[in-house]
C-alpha positions in Angstrom: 0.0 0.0 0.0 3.0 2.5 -0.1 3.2 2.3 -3.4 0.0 3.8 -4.0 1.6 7.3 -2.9 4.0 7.2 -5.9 1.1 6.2 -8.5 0.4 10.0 -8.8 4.0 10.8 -10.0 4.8 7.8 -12.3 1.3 8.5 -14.4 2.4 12.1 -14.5 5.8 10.9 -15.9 4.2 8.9 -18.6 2.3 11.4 -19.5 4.7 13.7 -19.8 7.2 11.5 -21.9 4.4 10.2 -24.5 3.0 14.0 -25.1 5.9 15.1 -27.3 6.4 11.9 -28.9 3.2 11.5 -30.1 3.3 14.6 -31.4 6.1 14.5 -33.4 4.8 10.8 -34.7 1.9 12.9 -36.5 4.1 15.7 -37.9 6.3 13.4 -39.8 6.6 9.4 -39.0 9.4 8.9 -41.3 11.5 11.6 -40.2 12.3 12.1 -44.0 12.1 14.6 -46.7 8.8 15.8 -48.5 7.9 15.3 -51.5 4.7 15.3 -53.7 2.7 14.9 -56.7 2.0 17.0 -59.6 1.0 17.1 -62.9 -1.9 17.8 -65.6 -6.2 17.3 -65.5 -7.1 16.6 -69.0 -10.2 15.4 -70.7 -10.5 12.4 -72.8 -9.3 14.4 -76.1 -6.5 16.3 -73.9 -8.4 19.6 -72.9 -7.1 20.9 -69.4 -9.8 20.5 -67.1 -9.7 23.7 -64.6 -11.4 23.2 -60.9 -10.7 19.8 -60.9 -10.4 18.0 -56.9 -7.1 16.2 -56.5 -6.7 14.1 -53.3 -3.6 11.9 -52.5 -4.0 10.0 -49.1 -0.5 8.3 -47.3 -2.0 4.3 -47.8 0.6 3.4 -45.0 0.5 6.1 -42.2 -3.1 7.9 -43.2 -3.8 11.1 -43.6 -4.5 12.7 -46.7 -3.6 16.4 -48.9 -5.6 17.7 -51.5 -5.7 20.7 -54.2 -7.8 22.2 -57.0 -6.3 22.1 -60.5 -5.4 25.6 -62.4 -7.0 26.9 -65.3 -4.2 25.2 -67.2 -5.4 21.7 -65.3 -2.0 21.7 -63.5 -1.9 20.4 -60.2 0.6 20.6 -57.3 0.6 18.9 -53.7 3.8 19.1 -51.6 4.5 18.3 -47.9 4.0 14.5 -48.6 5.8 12.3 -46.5 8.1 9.4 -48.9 6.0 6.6 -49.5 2.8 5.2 -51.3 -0.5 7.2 -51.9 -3.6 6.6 -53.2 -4.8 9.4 -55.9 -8.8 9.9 -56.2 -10.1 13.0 -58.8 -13.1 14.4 -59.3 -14.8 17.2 -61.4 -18.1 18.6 -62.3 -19.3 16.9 -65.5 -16.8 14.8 -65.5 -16.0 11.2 -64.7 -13.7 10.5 -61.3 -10.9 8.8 -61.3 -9.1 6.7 -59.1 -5.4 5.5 -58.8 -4.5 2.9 -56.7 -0.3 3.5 -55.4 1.9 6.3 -56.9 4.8 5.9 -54.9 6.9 9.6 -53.5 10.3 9.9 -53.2 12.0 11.6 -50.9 12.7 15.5 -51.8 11.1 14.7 -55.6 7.7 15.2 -56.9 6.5 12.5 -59.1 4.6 13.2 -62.1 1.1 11.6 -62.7 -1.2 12.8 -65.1 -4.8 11.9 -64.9 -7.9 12.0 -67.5 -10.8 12.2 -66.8 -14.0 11.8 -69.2 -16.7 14.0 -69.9 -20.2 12.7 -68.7 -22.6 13.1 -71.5 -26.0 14.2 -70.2 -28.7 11.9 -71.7 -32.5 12.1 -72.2 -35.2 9.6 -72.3 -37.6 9.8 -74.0 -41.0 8.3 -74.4 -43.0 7.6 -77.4 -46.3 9.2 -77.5 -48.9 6.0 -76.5 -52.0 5.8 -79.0 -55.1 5.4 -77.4 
């Protein structure tokens, strides 16, 4: 039962390790250089596609980055830890897209381009009925 006076301090010593530590862990769990992804949004006959949502998410460690594509349907995300992402796109009237691993090196960007295709609106229509 004399133990049980030193409980408070050990708990506040664990605590007090495990704090910064976990908080570095979520800056950067590699400890290695950024990198990222760009590249070009284009339509299925190679139109830039402008507004477009670009999402890469880390497949190991979590945690995902996204941008929206320039006029020019360039696209830029830095700050990526090295490793292997998942790529989704989306935009209006268009298709999404989805890209299983590109894989980041450290301090490079990697280029991926991705296409997306136009949706074509369609109509049904009924024939008149004859009574």
């Amino acid at each position: 039962m004399r133990w049980l006076k030193f409980l408070p301090l050990v708990f506040f010593f664990l605590l007090a390790t495990s704090v910064p530590f976990a908080k570095q862990w979520r800056q950067d769990p590699t400890g290695s250089a950024k990198g990222g992804i760009e590249g070009l949004v284009i339509d299925q006959v190679g139109m830039p596609i402008a507004q477009a949502r670009v999402q890469a998410c880390n497949t190991m460690y979590g945690g995902c980055a996204s941008t929206i594509s320039e006029p020019s349907g360039s696209y830029r995300i830095e700050g990526l830890v090295a490793g292997r992402y998942s790529i989704w796109a989306e935009a209006r009237m268009h298709t999404s897209e989805w890209t299983p691993v590109i894989v980041v090196e450290e301090g490079q960007m990697t280029r991926h381009d991705i296409q997306l295709r136009r949706e074509i609106p369609t109509m049904s229509v009924r024939p008149p009925t004859v009574p």
